[in-house]
DOFI-181074 format. One record per residue (C-alpha): residue number from 0; x, y, z. Coordinates in pm, whole numbers, plus 50000, padded with zeros to 5 digits. Layout:
<rs>
   n    xx    yy    zz
 NUM     X     Y     Z
...
</rs>
This chain:
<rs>
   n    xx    yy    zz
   0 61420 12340 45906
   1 61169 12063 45982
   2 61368 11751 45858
   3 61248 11471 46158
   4 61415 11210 46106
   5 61782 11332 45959
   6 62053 11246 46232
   7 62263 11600 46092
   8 62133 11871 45914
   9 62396 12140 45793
  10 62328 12486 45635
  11 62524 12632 45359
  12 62526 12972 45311
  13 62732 13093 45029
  14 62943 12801 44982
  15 63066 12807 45360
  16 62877 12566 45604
  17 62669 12562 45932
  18 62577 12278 46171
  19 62234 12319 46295
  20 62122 12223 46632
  21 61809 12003 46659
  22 61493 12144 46827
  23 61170 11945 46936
  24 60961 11867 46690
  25 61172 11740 46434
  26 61327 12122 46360
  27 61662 12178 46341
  28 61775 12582 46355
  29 62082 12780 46322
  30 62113 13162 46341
  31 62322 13328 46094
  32 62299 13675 45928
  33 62228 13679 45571
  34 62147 13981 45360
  35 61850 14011 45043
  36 62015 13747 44745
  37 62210 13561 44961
  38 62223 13196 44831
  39 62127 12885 45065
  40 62073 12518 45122
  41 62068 12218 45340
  42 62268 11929 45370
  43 62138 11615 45521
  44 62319 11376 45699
  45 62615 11241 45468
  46 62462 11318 45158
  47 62661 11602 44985
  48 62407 11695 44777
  49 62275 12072 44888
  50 61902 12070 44893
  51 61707 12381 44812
  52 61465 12478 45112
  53 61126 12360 45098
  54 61013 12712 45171
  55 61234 12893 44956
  56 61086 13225 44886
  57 61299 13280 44555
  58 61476 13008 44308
  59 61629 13207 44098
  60 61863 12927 43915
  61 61549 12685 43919
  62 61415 12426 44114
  63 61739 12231 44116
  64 61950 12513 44252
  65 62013 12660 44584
  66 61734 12912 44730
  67 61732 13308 44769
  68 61695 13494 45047
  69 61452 13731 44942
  70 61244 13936 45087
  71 60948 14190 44903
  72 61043 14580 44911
  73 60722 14714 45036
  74 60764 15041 44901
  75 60644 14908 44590
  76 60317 14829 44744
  77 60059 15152 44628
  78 59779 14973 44746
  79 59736 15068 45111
  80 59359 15209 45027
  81 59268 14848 44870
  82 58971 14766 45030
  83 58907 14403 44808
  84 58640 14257 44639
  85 58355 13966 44766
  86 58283 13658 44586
  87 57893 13779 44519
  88 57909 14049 44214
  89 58226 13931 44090
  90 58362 13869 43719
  91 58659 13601 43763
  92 58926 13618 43418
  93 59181 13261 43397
  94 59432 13274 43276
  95 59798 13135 43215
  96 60086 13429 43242
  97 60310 13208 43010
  98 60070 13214 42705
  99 59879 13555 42808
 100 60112 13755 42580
 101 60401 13672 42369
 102 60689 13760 42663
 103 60484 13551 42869
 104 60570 13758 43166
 105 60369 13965 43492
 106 60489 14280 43366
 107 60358 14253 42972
 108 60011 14089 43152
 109 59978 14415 43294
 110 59994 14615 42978
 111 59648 14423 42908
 112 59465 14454 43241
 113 59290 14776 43093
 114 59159 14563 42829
 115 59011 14351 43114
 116 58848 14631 43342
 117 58681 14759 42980
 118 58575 14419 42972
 119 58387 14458 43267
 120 58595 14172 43474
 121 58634 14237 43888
 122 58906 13954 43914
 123 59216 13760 43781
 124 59228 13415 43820
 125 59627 13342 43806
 126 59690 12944 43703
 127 59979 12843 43929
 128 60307 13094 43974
 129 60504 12806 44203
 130 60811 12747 44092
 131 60799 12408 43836
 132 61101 12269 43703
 133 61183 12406 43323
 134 61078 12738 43146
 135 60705 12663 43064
 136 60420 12418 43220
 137 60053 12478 43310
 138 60179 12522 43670
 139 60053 12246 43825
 140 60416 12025 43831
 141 60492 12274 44073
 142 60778 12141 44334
 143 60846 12527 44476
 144 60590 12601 44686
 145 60684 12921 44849
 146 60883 13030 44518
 147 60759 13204 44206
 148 60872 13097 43882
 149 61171 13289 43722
 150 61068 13283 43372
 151 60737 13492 43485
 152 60919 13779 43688
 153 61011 13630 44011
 154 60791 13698 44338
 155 60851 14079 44253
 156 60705 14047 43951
 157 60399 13903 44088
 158 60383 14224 44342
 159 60414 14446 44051
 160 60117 14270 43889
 161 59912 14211 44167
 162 59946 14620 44270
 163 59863 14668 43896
 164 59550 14532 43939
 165 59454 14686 44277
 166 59516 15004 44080
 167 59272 14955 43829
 168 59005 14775 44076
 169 59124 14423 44023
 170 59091 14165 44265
 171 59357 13870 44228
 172 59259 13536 44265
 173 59584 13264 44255
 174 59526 12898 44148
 175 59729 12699 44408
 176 59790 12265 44421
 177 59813 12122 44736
 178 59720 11744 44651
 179 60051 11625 44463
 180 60431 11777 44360
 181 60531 11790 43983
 182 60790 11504 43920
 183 61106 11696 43874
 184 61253 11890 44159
 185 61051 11754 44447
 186 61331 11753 44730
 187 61089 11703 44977
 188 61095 11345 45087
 189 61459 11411 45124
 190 61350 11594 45429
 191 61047 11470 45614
 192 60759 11206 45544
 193 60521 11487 45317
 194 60404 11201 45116
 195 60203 10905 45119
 196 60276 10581 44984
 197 59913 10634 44811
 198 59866 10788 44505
 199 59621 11033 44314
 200 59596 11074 43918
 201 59896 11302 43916
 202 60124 11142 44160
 203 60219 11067 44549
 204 59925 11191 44793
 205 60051 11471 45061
 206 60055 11329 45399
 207 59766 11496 45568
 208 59644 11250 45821
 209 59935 11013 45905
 210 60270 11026 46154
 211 60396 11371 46105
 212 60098 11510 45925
 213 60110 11790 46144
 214 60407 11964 45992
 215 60287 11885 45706
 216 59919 12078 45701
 217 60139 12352 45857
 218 60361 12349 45546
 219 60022 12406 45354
 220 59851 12648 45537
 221 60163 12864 45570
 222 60167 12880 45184
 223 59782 12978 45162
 224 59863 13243 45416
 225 60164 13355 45233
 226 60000 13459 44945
 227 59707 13617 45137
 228 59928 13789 45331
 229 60256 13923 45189
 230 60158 13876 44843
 231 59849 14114 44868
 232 59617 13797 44667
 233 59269 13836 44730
 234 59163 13459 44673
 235 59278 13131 44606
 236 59131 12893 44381
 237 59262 12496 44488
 238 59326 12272 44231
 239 59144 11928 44282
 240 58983 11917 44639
 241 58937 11534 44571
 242 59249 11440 44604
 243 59309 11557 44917
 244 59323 11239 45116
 245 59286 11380 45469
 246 59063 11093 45734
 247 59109 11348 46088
 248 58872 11490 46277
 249 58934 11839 46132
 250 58953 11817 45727
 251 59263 12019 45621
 252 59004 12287 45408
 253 58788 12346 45742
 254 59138 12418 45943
 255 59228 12677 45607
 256 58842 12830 45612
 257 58932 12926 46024
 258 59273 13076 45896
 259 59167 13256 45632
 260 58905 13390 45804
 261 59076 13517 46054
 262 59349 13646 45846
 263 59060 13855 45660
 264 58942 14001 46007
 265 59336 14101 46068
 266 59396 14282 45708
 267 59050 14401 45674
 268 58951 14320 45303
 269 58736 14023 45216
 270 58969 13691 45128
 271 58769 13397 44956
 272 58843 13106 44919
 273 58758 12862 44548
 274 58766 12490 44561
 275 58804 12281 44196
 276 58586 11967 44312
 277 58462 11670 44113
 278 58245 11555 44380
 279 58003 11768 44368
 280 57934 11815 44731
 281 57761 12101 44870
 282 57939 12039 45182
 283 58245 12243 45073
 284 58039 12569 45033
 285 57789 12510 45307
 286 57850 12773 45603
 287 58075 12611 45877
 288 57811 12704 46147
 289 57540 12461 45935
 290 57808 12196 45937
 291 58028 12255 45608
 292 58394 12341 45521
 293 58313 12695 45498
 294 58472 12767 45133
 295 58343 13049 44970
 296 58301 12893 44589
 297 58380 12648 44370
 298 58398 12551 44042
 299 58077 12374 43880
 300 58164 12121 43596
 301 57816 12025 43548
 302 57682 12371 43453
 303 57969 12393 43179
 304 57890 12047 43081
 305 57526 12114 43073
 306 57567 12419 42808
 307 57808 12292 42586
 308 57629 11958 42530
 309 57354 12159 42451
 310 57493 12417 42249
 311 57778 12175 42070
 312 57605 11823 42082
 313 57934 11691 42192
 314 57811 11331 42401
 315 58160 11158 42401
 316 58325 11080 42780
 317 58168 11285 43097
 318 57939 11468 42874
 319 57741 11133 42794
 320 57449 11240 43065
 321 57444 11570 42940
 322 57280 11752 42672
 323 56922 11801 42696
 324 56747 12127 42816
 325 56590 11978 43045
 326 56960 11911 43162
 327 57046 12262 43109
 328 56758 12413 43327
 329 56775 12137 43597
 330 57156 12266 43602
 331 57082 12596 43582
 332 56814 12631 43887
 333 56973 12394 44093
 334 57322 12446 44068
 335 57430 12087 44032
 336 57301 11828 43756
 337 57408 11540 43918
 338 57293 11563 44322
 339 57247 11223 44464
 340 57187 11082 44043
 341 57317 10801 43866
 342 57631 10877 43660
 343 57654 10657 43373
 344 58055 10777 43328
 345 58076 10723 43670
 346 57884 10402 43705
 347 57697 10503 44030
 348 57555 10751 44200
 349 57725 11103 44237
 350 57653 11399 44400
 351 57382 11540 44618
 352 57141 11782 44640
 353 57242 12198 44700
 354 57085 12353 44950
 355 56920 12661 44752
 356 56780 12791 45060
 357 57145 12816 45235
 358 57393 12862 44949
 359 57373 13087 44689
 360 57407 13043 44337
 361 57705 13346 44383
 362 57930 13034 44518
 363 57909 12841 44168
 364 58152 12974 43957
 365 58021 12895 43626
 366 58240 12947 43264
 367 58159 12840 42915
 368 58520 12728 42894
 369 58835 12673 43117
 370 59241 12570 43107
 371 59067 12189 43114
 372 58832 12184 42921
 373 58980 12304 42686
 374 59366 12215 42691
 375 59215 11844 42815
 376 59075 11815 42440
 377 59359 11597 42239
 378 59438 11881 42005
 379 59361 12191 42295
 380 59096 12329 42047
 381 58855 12589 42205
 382 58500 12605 42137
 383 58567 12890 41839
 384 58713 12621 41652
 385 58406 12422 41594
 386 58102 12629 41688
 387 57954 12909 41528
 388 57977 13287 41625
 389 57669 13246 41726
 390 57674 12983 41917
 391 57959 13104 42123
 392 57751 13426 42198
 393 57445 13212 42311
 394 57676 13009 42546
 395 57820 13330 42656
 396 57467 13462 42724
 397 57378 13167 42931
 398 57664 13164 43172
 399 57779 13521 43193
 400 57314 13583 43308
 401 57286 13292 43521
 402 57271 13344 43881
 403 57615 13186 43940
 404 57932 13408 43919
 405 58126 13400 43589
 406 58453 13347 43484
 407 58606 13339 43146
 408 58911 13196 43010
 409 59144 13418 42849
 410 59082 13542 42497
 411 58684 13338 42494
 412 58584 13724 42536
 413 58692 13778 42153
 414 58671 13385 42006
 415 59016 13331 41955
 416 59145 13095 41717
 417 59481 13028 41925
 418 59438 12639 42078
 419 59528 12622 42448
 420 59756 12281 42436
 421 59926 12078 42698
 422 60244 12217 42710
 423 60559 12120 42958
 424 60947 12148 42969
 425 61099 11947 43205
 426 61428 11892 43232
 427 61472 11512 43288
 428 61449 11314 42972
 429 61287 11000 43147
 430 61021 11227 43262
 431 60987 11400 42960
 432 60955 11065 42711
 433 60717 10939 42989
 434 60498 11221 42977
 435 60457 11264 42619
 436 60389 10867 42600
 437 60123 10856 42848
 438 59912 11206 42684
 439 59965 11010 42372
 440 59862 10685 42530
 441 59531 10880 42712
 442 59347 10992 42426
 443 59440 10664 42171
 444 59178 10515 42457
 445 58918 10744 42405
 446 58987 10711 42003
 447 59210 11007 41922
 448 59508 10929 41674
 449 59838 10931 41859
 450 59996 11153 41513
 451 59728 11447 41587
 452 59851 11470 42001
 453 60102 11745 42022
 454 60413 11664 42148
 455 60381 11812 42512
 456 60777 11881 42584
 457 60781 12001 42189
 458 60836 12462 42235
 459 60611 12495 41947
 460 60316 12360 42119
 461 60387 12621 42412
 462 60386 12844 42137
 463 60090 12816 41975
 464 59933 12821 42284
 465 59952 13230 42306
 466 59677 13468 42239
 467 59723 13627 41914
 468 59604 14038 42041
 469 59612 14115 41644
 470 59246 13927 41612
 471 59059 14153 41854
 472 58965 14443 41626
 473 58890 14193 41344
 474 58583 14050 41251
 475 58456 13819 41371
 476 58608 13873 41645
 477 58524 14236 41732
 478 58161 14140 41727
 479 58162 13885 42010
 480 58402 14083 42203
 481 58138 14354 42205
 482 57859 14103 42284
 483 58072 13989 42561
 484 58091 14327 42695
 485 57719 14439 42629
 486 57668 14113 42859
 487 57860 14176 43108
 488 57752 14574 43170
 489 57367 14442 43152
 490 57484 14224 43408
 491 57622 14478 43623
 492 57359 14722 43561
 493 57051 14516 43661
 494 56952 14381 44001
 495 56822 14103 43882
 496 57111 13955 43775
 497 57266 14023 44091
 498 57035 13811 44283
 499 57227 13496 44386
 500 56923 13277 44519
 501 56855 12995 44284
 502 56503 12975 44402
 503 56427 13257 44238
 504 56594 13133 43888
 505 56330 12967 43633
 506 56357 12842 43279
 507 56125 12717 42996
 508 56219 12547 42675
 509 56126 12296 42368
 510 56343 12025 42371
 511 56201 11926 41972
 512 56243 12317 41847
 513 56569 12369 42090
 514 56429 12715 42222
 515 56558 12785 42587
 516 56446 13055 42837
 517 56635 13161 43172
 518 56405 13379 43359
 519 56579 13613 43617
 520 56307 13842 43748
 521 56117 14066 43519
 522 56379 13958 43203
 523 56412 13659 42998
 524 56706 13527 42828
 525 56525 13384 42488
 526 56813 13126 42327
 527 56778 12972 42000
 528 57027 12665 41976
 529 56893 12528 41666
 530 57003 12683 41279
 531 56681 12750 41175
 532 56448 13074 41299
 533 56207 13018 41591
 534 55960 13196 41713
 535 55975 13189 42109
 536 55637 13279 42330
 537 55789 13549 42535
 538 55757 13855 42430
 539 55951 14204 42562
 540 56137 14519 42493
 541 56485 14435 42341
 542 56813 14511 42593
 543 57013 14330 42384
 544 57076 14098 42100
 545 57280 13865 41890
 546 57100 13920 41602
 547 56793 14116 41520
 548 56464 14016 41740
 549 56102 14073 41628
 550 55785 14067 41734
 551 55548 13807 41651
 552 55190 13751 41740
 553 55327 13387 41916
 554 55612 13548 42054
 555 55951 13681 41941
 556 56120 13565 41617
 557 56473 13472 41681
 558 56720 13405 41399
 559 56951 13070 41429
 560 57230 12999 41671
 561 57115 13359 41814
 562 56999 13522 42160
 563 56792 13821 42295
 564 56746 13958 42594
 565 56375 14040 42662
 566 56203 14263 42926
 567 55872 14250 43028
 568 55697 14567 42895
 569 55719 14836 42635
 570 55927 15088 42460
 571 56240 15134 42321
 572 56608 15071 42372
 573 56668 14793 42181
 574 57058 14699 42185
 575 57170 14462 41916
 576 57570 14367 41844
 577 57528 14312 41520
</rs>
């Protein structure tokens, strides 16, 4: 137990207590048999309270409560012939385990994995599974590190699910938060300087840089490494890269790159590694050996900004620089919209330039939605609640074609009408008036009546944040579902839409008749944003459609709010999903 500067540290092991000795380093140990369940804590110094351990590997009273020995039975594992999955080629899936189904649970996620692989998805992007204080929460007020959340299945219910999707070809990709603690149930501080006295949107910093620091990028790492490791996950997606305050010589995602990779080399399966950045710098995906971190991917705001400006004409907040297609293909080609550009939301400059030459467009994870966009809204509506069908397949058909690897957010595949809301539960009432007051507070600034916020800590607003399964074989839902799939096989079956390089990505487009064209080789991607027919100059054999395309002398006639996918030369095979 790393606690440096406690002058007596005392184990409890069910209910009867143990004095440990103190080591160097700040670590204080004690060895004393205890068998799978057994329940533990630590006492510091005078304080009688009994402290659950900071890397618990099961909670299963909660956050509050003392920790579980626990250890995984690997007899469940079936995956021994798992060989993984790469970043390049991949089809990433968010999405939230607590609003997934109604139970809410690993095991009834599994019952709709085969829904996914039909879907033609390669991997499951998990929001956070740490253990957070209360039943329900996004996952990223997560104070249990090591732990998995109870209400979910417990750490074997994420084996079962992650050997679930092995089984059916699945990579696993978990969402993990390394750059604050949720406010209830953070016993940390109690036992070593992990924090800063500086602060980040969503609380205390992590002390990366400062006395004790080292211990405390251990403490990270470890966890990374954890779930790698024991947990069979294939990737990790980390929340907010931004906020990691870390001023050394060796930033704390270059020291997790070198682990990873050699923890890859060890279990001999591919193990990437996602960053969530609003910086927009091409340094966290640039190779180590050309001077960058060395991540594998990362998220890219501006190309979902850059579609649904276009597509929506939503302007308000960070999408005020957005909009135009000449936005969209500058976004499209180059990966990032703003690269070294003035940012009017920002007030300066943001960004620089990607390196198309040295990073592929495979390490831009591009989506047409996501948990934040999306639950961030005041009301959590998703795009099917104010765009057409139509429109959602053209968006679709932008993202899921464009050189950058896609991921979806649960239940986009089939429009659904369910809103993805803010949702927590926690347990103290200060915190819980406090954080319903400031979401309130947040979007009365930007305009939003403080009546139409939904009560965070309210259960309904968890509730109505869970896919309804009833709408996917109605209209008009079954029709987008099977665009999204017709999508997603073209993508698989043609090579040019497995070519990651950016430089070899072109578009065209009328900004006054709101035609768009993203050329990928030999095929064109002919979008109509506008209501009204168009008829585009490309012309091309039909792989598939939104709506009926015909030939015109010009060009091909597209219908409204539509999209066709065109390929240079004759003959038939025209595909529609209408």
């Amino acid at each position: 137990m790393w606690a440096p500067e406690a002058g007596a540290v005392r184990l409890q092991l069910d209910g009867v207590e143990h004095p440990m000795r103190r080591n160097g380093g700040g670590n204080w140990s004690v060895r004393v048999d205890a068998g799978q369940g057994a329940r533990y804590g630590f006492l510091i110094d005078d304080d009688p309270t009994v402290l659950p351990d900071p890397r618990s590997a099961r909670q299963p009273g909660g956050v509050h409560e003392t920790s579980a020995v626990h250890d995984l039975d690997p007899a469940v594992w079936t995956d021994r012939n798992w060989t993984g999955r790469p970043l390049p080629g991949s089809v990433f899936y968010e999405l939230h385990v607590g609003t997934f189904t109604p139970d809410g649970t690993f095991d009834a996620a599994i019952e709709h994995l085969d829904h996914l692989v039909t879907l033609g998805v390669t991997t499951v992007e998990l929001m956070p599974v740490n253990a957070f204080d209360g039943t329900h929460n996004w996952g990223y007020d997560g104070v249990g590190w090591y732990a998995v959340q109870e209400s979910y299945g417990g750490p074997d219910g994420l084996q079962r699910f992650v050997d679930a999707c092995h089984a059916r070809g699945l990579a696993v990709c978990l969402d993990v938060v390394y750059n604050h603690l949720g406010p209830c149930g953070n016993y940390l501080p109690r036992f070593g300087p992990y924090l800063t006295e500086g602060r980040n949107t969503w609380g205390q910093s992590l002390n990366l840089d400062g006395p004790g620091s080292d211990a405390v990028r251990s403490y990270i790492i470890d966890n990374a490494l954890r779930w790698l490791r024991e947990f069979h996950v294939d990737a990790l997606r980390i929340d907010a890269v931004h906020a990691l305050v870390d001023r050394t010589a060796t930033h704390l995602l270059d020291e997790l790159t070198v682990e990873t990779t050699a923890l890859a080399a060890h279990l001999g399966r591919p193990l990437s590694l996602i960053a969530e950045s609003d910086l927009n710098d091409p340094r966290l995906i640039t190779p180590r050996a050309a001077g960058g971190y060395g991540l594998t991917g990362q998220w890219n705001d501006d190309l979902h900004h850059a579609v649904h400006t276009a597509v929506s004409g939503e302007r308000q907040g960070y999408y005020a620089d957005f909009g135009s297609l000449a936005c969209l293909a500058q976004t499209l080609t180059h990966g990032f919209f703003h690269a070294a550009t003035y940012s009017s939301f920002r007030g300066r400059t943001h960004g620089a330039p990607l390196r198309r030459d040295l990073v592929p467009g495979s390490a831009l994870l591009g989506y047409t939605c996501n948990h934040d966009q999306i639950g961030n809204r005041a009301i959590g509506d998703r795009p099917s609640a104010y765009l057409t069908p139509g429109q959602l397949a053209v968006k679709a058909a932008l993202v899921l074609l464009s050189a950058s690897t896609p991921m979806l957010f649960m239940g986009e595949e089939w429009g659904a009408r369910t809103p993805f809301q803010f949702f927590t539960s926690h347990t103290d009432p200060v915190v819980a008036a406090a954080t319903a007051a400031g979401r309130r507070a947040e979007f009365a600034e930007h305009g939003w009546s403080s009546d139409e916020v939904p009560d965070p800590q309210d259960p309904a607003t968890f509730t109505r944040s869970k896919l309804d399964w009833t709408e996917v074989g109605r209209e008009p839902h079954a029709r987008l579902l099977a665009c999204y799939r017709g999508l997603l096989a073209l993508r698989k079956s043609r090579p040019e839409f497995a070519d990651p390089w950016l430089e070899r990505v072109w578009a065209d487009y009328d900004e006054a008749q709101r035609w768009f064209i993203l050329r990928r080789g030999r095929i064109s991607v002919v979008c109509n944003l506008a209501e009204d027919e168009v008829v585009i100059p490309v012309h091309g054999r039909v792989l598939l459609a939104w709506s009926p395309a015909t030939e015109s002398g010009a060009g091909t006639l597209i219908s409204g709010h539509s999209f066709a996918v065109l390929e240079e030369g004759d003959g038939a095979g025209t595909v529609v999903t209408e």
